[in-house]
mmCIF file as gemmi writes it, N, C-alpha and C atoms, coordinates in Angstrom:
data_model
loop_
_atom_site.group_PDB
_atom_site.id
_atom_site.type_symbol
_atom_site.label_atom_id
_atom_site.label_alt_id
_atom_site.label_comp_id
_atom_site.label_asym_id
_atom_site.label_entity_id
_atom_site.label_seq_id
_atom_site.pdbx_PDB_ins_code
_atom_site.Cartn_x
_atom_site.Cartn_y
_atom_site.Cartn_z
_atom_site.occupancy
_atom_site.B_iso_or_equiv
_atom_site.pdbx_formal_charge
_atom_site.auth_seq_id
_atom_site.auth_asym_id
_atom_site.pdbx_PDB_model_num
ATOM 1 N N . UNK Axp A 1 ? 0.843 -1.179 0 1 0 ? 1 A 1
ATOM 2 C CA . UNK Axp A 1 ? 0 0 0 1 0 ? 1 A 1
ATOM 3 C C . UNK Axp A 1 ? 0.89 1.245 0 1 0 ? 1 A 1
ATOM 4 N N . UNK Axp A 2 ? 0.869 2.229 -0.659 1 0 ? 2 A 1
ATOM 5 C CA . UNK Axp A 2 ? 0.951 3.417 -0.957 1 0 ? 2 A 1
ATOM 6 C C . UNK Axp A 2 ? 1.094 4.031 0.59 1 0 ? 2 A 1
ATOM 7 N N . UNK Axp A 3 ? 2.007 4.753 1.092 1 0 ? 3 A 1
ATOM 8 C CA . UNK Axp A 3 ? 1.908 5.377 2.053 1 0 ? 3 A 1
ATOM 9 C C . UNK Axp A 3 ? 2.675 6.848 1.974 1 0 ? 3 A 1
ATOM 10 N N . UNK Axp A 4 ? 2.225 8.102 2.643 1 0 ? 4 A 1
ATOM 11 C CA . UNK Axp A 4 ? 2.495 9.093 2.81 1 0 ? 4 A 1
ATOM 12 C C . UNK Axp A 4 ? 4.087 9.329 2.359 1 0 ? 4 A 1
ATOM 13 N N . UNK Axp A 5 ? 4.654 8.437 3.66 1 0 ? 5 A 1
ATOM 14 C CA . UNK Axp A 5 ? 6.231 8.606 3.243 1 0 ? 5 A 1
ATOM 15 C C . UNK Axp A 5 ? 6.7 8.5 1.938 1 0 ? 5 A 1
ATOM 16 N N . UNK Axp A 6 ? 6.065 7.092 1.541 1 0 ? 6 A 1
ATOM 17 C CA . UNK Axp A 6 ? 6.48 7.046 -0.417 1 0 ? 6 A 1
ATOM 18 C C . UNK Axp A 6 ? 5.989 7.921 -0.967 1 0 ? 6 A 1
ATOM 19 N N . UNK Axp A 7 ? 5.13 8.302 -0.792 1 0 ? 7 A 1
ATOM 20 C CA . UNK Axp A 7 ? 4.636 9.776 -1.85 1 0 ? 7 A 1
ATOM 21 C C . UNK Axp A 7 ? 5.208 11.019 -1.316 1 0 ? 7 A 1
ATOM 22 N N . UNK Axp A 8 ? 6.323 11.134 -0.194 1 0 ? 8 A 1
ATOM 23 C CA . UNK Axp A 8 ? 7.02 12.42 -0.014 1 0 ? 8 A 1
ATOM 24 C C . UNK Axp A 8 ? 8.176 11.74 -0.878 1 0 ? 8 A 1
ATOM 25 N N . UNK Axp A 9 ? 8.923 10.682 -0.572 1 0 ? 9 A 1
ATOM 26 C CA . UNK Axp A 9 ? 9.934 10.226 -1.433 1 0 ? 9 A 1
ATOM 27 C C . UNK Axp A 9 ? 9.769 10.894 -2.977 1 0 ? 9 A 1
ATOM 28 N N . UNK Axp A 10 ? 8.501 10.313 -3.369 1 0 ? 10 A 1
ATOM 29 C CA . UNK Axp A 10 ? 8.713 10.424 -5.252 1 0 ? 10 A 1
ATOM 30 C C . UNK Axp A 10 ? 9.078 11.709 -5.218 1 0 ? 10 A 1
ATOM 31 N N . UNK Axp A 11 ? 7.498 12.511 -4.458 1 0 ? 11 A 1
ATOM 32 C CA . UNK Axp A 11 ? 7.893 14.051 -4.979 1 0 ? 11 A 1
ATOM 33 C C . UNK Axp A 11 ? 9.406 14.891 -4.819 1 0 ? 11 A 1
ATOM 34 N N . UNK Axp A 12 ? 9.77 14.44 -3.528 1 0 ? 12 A 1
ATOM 35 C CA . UNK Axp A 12 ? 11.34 14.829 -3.69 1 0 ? 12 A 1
ATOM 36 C C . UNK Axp A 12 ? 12.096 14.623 -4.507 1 0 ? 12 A 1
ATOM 37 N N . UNK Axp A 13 ? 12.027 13.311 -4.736 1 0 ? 13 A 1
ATOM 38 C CA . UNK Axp A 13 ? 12.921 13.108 -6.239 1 0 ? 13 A 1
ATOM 39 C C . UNK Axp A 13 ? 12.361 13.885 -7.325 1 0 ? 13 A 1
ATOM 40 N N . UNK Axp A 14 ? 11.279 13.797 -7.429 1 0 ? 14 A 1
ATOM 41 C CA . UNK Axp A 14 ? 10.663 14.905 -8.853 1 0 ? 14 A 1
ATOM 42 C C . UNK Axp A 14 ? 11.171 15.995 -8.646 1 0 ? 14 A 1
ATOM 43 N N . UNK Axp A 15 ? 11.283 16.533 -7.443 1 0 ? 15 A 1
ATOM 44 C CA . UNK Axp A 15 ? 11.946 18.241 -7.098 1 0 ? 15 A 1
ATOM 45 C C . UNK Axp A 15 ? 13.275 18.073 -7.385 1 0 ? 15 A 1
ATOM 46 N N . UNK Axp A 16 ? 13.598 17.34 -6.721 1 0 ? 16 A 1
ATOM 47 C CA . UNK Axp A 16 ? 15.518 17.526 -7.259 1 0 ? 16 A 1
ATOM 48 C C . UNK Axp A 16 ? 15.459 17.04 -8.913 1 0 ? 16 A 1
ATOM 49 N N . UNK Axp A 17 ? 14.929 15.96 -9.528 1 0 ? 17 A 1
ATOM 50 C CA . UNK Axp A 17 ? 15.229 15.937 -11.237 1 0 ? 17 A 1
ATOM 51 C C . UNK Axp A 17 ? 14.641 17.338 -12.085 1 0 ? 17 A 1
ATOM 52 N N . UNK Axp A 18 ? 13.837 17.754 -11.129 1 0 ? 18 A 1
ATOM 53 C CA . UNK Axp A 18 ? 13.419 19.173 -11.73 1 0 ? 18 A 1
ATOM 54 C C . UNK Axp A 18 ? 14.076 20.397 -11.88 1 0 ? 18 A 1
ATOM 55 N N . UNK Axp A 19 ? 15.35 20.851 -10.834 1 0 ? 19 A 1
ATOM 56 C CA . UNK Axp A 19 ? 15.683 21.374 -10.326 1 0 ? 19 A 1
ATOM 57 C C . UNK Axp A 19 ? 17.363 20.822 -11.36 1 0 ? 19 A 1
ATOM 58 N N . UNK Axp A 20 ? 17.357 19.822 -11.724 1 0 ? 20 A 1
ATOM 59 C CA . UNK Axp A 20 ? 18.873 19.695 -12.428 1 0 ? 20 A 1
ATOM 60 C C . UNK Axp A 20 ? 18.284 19.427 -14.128 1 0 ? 20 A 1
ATOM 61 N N . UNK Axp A 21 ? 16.842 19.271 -14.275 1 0 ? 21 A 1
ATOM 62 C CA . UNK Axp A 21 ? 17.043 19.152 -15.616 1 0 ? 21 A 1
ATOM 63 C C . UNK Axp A 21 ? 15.519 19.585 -15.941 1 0 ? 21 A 1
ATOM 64 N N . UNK Axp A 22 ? 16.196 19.584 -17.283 1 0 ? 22 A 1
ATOM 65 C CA . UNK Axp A 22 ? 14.922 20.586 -18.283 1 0 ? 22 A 1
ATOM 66 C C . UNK Axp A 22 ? 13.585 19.385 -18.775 1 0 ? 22 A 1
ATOM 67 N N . UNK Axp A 23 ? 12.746 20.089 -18.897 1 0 ? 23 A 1
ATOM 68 C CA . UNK Axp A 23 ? 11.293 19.464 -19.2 1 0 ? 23 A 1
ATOM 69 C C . UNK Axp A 23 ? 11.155 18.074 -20.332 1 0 ? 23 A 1
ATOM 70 N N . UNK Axp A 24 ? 10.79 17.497 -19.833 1 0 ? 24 A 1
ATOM 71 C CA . UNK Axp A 24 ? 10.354 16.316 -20.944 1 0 ? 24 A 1
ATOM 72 C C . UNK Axp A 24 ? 9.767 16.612 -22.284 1 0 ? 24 A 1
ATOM 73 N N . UNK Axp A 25 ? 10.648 17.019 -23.772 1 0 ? 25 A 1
ATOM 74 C CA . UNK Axp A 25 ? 9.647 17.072 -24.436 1 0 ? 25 A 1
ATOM 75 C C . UNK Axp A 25 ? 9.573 15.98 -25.494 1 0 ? 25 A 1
ATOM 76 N N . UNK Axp A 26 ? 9.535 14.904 -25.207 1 0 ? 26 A 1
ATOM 77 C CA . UNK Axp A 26 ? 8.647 13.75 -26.354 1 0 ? 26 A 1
ATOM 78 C C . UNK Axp A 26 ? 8.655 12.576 -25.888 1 0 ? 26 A 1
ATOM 79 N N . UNK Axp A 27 ? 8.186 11.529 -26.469 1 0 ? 27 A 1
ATOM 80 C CA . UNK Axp A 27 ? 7.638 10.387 -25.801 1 0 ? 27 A 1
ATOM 81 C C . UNK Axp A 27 ? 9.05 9.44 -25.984 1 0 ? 27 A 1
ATOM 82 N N . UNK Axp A 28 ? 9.851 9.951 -26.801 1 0 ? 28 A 1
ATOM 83 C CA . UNK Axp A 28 ? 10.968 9.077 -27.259 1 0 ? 28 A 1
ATOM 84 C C . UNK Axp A 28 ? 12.326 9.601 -25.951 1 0 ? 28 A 1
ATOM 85 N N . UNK Axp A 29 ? 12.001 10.534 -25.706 1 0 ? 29 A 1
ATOM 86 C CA . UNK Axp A 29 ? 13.098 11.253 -24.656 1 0 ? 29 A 1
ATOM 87 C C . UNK Axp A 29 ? 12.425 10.601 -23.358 1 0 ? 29 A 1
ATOM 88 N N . UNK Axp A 30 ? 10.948 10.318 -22.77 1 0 ? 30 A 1
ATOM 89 C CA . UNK Axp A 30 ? 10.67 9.716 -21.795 1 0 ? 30 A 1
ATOM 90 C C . UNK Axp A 30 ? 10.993 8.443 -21.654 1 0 ? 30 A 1
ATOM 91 N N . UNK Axp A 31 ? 10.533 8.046 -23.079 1 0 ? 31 A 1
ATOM 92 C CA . UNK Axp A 31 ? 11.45 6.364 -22.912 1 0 ? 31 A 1
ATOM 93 C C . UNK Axp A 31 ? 12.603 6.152 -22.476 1 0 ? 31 A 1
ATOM 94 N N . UNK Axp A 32 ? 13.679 7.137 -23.204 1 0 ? 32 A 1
ATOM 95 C CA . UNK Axp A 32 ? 15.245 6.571 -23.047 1 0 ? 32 A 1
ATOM 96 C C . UNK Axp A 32 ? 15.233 7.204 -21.641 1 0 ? 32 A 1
ATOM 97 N N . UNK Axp A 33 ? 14.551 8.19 -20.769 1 0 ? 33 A 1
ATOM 98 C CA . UNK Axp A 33 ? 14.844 8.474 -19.479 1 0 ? 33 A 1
ATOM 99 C C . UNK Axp A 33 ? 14.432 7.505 -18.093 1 0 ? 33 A 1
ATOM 100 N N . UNK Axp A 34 ? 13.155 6.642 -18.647 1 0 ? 34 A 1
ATOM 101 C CA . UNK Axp A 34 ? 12.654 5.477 -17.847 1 0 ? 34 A 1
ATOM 102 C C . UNK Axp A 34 ? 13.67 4.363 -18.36 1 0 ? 34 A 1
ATOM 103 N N . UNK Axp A 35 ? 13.81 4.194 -19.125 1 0 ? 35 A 1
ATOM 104 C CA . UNK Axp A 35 ? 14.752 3.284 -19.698 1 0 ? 35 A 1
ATOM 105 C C . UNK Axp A 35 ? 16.04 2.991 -18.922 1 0 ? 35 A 1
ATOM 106 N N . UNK Axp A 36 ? 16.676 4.133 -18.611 1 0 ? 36 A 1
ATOM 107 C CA . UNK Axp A 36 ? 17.736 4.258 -18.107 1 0 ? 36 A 1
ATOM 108 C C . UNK Axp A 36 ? 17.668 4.421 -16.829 1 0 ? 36 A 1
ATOM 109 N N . UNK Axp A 37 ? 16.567 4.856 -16.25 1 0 ? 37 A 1
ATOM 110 C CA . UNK Axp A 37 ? 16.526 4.454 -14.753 1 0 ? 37 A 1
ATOM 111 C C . UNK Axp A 37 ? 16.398 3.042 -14.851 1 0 ? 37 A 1
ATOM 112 N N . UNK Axp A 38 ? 14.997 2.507 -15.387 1 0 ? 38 A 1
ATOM 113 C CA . UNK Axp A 38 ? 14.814 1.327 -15.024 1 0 ? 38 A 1
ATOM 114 C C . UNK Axp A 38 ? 16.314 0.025 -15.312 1 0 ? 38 A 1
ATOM 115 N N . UNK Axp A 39 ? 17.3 0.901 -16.428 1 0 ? 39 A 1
ATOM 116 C CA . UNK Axp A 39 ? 18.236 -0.463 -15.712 1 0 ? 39 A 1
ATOM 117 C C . UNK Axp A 39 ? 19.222 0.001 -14.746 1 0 ? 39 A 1
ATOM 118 N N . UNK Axp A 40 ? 19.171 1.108 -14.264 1 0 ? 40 A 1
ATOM 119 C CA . UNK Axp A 40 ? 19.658 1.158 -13.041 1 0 ? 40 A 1
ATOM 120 C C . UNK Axp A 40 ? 19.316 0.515 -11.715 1 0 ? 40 A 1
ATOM 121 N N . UNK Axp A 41 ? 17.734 -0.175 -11.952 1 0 ? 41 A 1
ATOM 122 C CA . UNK Axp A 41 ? 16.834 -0.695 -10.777 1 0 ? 41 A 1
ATOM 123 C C . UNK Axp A 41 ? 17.172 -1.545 -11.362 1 0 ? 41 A 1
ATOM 124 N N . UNK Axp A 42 ? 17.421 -2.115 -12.16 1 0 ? 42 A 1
ATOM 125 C CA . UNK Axp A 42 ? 17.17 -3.907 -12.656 1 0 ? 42 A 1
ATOM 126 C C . UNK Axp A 42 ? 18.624 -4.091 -12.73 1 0 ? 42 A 1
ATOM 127 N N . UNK Axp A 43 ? 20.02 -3.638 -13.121 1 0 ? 43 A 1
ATOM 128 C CA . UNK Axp A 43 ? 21.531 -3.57 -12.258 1 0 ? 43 A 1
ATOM 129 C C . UNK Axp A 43 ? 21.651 -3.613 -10.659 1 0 ? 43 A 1
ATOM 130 N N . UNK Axp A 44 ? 20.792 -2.74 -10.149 1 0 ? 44 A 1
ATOM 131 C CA . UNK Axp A 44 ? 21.013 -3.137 -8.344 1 0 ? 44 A 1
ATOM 132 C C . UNK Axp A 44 ? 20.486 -4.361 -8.023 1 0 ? 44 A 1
ATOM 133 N N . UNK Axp A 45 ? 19.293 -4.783 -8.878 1 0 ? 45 A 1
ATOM 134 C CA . UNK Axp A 45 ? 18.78 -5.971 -8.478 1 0 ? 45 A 1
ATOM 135 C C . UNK Axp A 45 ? 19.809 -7.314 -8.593 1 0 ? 45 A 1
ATOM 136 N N . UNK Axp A 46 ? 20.479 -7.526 -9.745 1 0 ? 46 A 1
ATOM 137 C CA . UNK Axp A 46 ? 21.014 -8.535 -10.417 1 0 ? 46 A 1
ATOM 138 C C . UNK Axp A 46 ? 22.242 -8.221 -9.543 1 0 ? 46 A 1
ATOM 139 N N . UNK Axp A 47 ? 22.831 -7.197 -9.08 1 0 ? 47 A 1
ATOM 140 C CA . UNK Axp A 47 ? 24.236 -6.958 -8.184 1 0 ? 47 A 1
ATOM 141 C C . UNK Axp A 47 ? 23.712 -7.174 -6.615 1 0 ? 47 A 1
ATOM 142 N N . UNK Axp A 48 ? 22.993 -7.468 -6.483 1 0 ? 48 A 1
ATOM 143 C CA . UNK Axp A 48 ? 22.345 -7.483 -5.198 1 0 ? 48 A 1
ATOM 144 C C . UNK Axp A 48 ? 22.377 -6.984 -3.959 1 0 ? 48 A 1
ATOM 145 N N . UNK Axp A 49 ? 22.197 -5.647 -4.454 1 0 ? 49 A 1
ATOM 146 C CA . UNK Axp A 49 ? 22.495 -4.726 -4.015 1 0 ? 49 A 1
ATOM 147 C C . UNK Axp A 49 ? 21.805 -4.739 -2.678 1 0 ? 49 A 1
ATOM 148 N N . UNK Axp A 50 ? 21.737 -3.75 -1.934 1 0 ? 50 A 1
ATOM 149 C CA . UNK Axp A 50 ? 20.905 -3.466 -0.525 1 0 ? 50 A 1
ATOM 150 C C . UNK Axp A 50 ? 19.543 -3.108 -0.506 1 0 ? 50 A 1
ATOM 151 N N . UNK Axp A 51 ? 18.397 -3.618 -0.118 1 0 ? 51 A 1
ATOM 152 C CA . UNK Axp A 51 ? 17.107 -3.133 -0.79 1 0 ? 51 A 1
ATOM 153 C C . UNK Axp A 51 ? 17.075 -1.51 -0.582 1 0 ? 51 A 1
ATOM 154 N N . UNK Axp A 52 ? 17.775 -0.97 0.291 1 0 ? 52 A 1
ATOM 155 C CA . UNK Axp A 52 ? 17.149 0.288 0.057 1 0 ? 52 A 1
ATOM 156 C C . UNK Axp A 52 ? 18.582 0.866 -1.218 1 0 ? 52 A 1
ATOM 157 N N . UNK Axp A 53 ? 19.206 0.659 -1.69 1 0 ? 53 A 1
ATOM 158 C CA . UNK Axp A 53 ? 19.631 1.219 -3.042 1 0 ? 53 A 1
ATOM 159 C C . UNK Axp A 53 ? 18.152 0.588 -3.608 1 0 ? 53 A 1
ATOM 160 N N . UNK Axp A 54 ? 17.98 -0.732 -3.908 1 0 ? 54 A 1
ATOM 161 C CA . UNK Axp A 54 ? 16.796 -0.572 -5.176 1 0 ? 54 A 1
ATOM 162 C C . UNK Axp A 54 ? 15.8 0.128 -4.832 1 0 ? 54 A 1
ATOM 163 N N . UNK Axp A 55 ? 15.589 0.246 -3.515 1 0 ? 55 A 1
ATOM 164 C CA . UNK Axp A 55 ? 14.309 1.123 -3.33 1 0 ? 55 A 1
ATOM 165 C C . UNK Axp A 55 ? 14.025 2.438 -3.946 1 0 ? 55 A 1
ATOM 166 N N . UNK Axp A 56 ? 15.337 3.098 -3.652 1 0 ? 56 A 1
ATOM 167 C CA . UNK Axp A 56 ? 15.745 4.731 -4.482 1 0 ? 56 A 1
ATOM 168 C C . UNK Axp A 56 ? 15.876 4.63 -5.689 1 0 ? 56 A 1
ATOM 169 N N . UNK Axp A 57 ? 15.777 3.209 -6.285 1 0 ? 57 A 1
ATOM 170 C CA . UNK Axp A 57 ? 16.33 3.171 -7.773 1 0 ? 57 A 1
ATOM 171 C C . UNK Axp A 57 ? 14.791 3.397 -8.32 1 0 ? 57 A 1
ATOM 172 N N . UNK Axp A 58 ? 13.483 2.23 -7.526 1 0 ? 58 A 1
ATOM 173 C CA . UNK Axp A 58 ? 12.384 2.024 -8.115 1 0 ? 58 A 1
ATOM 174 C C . UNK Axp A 58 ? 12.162 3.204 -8.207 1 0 ? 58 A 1
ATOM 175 N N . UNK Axp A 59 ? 12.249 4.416 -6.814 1 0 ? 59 A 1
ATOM 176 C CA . UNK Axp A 59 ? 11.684 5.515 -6.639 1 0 ? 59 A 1
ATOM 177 C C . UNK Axp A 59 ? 11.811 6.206 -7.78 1 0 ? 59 A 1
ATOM 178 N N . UNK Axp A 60 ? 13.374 6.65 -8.332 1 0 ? 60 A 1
ATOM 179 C CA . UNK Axp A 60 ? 13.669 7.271 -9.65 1 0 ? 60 A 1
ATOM 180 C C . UNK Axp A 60 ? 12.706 6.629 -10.767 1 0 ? 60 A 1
ATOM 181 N N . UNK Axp A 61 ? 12.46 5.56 -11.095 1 0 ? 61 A 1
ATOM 182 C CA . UNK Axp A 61 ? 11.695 4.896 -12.148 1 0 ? 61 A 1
ATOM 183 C C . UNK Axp A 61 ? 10.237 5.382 -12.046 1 0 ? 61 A 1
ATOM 184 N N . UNK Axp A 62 ? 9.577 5.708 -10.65 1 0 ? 62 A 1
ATOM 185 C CA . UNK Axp A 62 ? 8.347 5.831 -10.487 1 0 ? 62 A 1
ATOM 186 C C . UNK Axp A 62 ? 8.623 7.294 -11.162 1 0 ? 62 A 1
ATOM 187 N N . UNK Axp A 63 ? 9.175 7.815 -10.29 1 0 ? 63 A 1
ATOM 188 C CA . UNK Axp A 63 ? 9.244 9.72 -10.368 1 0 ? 63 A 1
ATOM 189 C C . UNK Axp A 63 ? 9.55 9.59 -11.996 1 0 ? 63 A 1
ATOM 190 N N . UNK Axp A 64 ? 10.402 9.015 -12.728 1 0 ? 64 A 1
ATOM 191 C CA . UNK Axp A 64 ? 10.544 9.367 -14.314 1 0 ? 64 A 1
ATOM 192 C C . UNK Axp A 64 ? 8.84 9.358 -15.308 1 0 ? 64 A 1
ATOM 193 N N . UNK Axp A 65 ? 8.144 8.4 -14.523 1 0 ? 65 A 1
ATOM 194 C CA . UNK Axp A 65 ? 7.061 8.196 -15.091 1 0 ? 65 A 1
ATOM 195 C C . UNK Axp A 65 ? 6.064 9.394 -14.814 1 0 ? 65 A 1
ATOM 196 N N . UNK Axp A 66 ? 5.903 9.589 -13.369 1 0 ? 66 A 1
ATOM 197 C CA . UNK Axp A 66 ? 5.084 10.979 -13.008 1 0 ? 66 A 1
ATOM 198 C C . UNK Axp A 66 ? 5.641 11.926 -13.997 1 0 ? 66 A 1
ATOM 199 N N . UNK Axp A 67 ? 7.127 12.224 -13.955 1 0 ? 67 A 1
ATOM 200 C CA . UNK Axp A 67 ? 7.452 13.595 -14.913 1 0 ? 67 A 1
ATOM 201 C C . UNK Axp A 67 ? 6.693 13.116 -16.291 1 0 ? 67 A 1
ATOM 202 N N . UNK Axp A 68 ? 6.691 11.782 -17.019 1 0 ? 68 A 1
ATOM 203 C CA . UNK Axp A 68 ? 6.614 12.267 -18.293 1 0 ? 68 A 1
ATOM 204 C C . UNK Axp A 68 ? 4.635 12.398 -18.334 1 0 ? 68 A 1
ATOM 205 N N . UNK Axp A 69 ? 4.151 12.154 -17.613 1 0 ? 69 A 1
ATOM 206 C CA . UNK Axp A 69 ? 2.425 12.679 -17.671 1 0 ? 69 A 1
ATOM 207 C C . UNK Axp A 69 ? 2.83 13.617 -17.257 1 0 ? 69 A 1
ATOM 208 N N . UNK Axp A 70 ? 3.347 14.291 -16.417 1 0 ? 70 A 1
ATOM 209 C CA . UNK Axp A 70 ? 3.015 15.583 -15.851 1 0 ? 70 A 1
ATOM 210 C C . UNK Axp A 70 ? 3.749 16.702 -17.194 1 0 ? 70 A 1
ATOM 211 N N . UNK Axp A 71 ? 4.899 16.165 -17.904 1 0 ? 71 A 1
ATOM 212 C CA . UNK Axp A 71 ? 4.915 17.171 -19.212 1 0 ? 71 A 1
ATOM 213 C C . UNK Axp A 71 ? 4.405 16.731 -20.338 1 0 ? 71 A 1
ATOM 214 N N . UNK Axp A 72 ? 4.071 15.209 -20.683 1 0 ? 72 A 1
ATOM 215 C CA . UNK Axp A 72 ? 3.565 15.353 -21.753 1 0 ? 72 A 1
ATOM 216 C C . UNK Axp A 72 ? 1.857 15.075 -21.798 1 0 ? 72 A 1
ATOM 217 N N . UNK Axp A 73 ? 1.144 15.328 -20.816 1 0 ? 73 A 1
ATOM 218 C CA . UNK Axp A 73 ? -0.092 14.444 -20.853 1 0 ? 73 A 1
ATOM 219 C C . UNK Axp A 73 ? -1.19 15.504 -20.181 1 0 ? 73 A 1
């Protein structure tokens, strides 16, 4: 279940990727930006990493997805 804390997480991350980079504009630039998080989450996984690295990794993957509705949709 969805809880408060995870939804301060994403938005923070949305504030700081906001804050270092410029607006999403096309569906092909959202891909390669989920893209590239998501194998950053799917590299911590396979390195087995510490769950909370993948946790911050999923987080980035979630937050890439909010940005691209929130600029392109």
């Amino acid at each position: 279940m969805v809880n408060k804390e995870m939804l301060d997480e994403i938005y923070a991350e949305i504030h700081l990727a906001r804050q270092k980079y410029r607006k999403i504009t096309s569906l092909h630039e959202a891909h390669s930006i989920i893209m590239e998080e998501f194998d950053e989450f799917w590299f911590a996984i396979k390195n087995k990493e510490e769950r909370e690295k993948i946790r911050k990794e999923l987080i980035q993957v979630i937050s890439a997805g909010i940005m691209t509705l929130e600029d392109l949709f």
